[in-house]
N, C-alpha and C positions, 0 to 999 in steps of 0.2 A: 230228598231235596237236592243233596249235592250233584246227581246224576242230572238230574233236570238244568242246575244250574249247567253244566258241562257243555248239554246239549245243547240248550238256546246259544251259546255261548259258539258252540261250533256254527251251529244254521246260521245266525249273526255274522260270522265271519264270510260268507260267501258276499252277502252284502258292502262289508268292507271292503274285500278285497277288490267290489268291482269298484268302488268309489275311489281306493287308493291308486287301484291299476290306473281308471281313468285320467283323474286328477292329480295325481302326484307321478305315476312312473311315467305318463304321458303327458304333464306337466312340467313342475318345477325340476324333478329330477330325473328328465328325460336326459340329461348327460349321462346317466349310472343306466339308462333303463336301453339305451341307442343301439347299444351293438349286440341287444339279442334280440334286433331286428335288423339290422344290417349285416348282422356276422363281420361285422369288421375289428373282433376282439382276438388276439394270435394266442395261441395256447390253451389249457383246457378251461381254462376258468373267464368270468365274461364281467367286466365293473356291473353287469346287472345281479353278478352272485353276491355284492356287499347287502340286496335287499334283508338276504339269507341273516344277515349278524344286526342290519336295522330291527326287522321284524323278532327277532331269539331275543333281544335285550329288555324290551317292556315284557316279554313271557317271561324271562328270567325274574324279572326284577318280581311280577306276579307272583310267582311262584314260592321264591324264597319269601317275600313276607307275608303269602296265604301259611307257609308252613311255622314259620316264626307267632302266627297267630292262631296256633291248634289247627292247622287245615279248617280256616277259615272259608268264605265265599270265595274270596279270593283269591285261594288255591284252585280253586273248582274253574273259575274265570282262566286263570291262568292256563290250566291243563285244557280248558279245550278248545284255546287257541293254539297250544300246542300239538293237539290232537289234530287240528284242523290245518295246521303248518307242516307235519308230517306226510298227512295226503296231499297236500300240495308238491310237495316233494317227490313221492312215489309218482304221484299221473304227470306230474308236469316234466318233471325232470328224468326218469326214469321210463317214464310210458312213452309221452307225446315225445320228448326232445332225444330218447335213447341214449342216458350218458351210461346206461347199463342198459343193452339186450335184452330186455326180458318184453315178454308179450305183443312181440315183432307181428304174432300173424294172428292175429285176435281178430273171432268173428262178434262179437261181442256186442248189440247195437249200441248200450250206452257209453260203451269205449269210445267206438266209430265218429259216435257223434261229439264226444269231448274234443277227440282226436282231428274233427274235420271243425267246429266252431274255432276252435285252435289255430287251426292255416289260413282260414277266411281272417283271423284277429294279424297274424302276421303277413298277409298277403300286401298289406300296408307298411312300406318301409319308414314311411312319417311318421311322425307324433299326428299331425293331423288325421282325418277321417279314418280313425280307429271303428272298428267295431267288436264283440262280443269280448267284452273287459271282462268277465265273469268267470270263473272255475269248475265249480262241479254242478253248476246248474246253467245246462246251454240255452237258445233258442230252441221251440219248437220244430223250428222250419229242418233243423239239423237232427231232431227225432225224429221225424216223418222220414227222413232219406232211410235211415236205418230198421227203423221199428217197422217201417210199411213193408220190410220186403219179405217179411216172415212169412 
């Protein structure tokens, strides 16, 4: 049961993320989210990195009193938002944005297609007409460029 809760838990988060991306970093907190679409942050770090300590605090807090209550549900909740904060991590930051080198020359189509739903989302330097707020589940249209050339 614990696994299962994990997993909803993660799939669940794609959901969120696009509801947060849209409405809150493209919203109210479009001051922290601005300049990693405009690049106009000087140095390695971007006020949209504070998401990083917004998002770890409610895991944290899960975490610690899923374990304080026997690894609880709550633990299970916790961890796979944190599971799901980590991939986020690895593709976004490390795939898509390169703050580490790795997987530069990937033929990969569901890479491609994170990798290209991704430019199309910052092709928009506004907070206005956003599109693909979403994570590890793109549009179609961005599978078909990839998947179809097999």
């Amino acid at each position: 049961m614990n696994g299962i809760i994990l997993l909803i838990t993660f799939l669940l988060m794609e959901g969120a993320t696009w509801l947060i991306h849209k409405y809150v970093m493209h919203g109210f907190l479009w001051v922290l989210h601005k300049d990693h679409h405009d690049h106009s942050h000087t140095g390695e770090l971007e006020r949209n990195d504070w998401f990083f300590v917004i998002f770890a605090i409610p895991t944290i807090i899960l975490l610690y009193y899923g374990v304080r209550q026997e690894f609880s549900y709550v633990f299970w909740i916790g961890l796979g938002i944190f599971c799901y904060g980590m991939c986020y991590f690895f593709v976004h930051d490390i795939f898509i944005h390169q703050r580490i080198k790795l997987l530069r020359d990937t033929q990969h189509p569901y890479l491609l297609a994170i990798r290209r739903a991704h430019k199309q989302h910052h092709k928009h330097t506004g907070k206005e007409d956003g599109e693909c707020f979403g994570f590890l589940w793109v549009p179609v249209k961005y599978f078909n460029m990839y998947f179809t050339k097999r």
